[in-house]
C-alpha positions in Angstrom: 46.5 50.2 231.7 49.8 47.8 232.3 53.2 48.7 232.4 56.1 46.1 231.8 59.6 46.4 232.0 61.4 44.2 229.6 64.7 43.5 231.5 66.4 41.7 228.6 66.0 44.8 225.9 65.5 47.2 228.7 62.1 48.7 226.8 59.0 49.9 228.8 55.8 49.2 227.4 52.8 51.0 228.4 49.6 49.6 227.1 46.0 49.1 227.4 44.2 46.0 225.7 45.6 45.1 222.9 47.0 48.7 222.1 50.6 49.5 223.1 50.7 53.7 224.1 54.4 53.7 224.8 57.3 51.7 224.1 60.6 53.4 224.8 64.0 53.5 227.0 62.4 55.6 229.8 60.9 54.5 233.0 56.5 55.5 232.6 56.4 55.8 236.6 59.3 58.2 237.0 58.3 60.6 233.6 54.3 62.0 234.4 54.9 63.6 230.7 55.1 59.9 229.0 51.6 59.1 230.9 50.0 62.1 230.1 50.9 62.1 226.3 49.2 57.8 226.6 46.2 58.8 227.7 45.9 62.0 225.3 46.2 59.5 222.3 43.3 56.9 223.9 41.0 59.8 224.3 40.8 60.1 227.9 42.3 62.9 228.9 42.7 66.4 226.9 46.1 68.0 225.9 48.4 70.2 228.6 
């Protein structure tokens, strides 16, 4: 998985591939939550 931080817009992406799993105003390393809910939707890891 890859994180960016686009400065410009000030939007996180979160993705893996070719598939983005977040884009959004909040900061993926800081929120456990928004990483957790990502890799729920790829499959890899079950609901809390």
């Amino acid at each position: 998985m890859k994180i960016r931080h686009i400065r410009s817009q000030n939007i996180w992406l979160l993705s893996r591939g070719n598939r983005i799993l977040y884009r959004g105003r909040r900061n993926p390393w800081r929120s456990p939550h928004i990483v957790a809910m990502a890799l729920h939707r790829e499959g890899l890891q079950p609901a809390a």
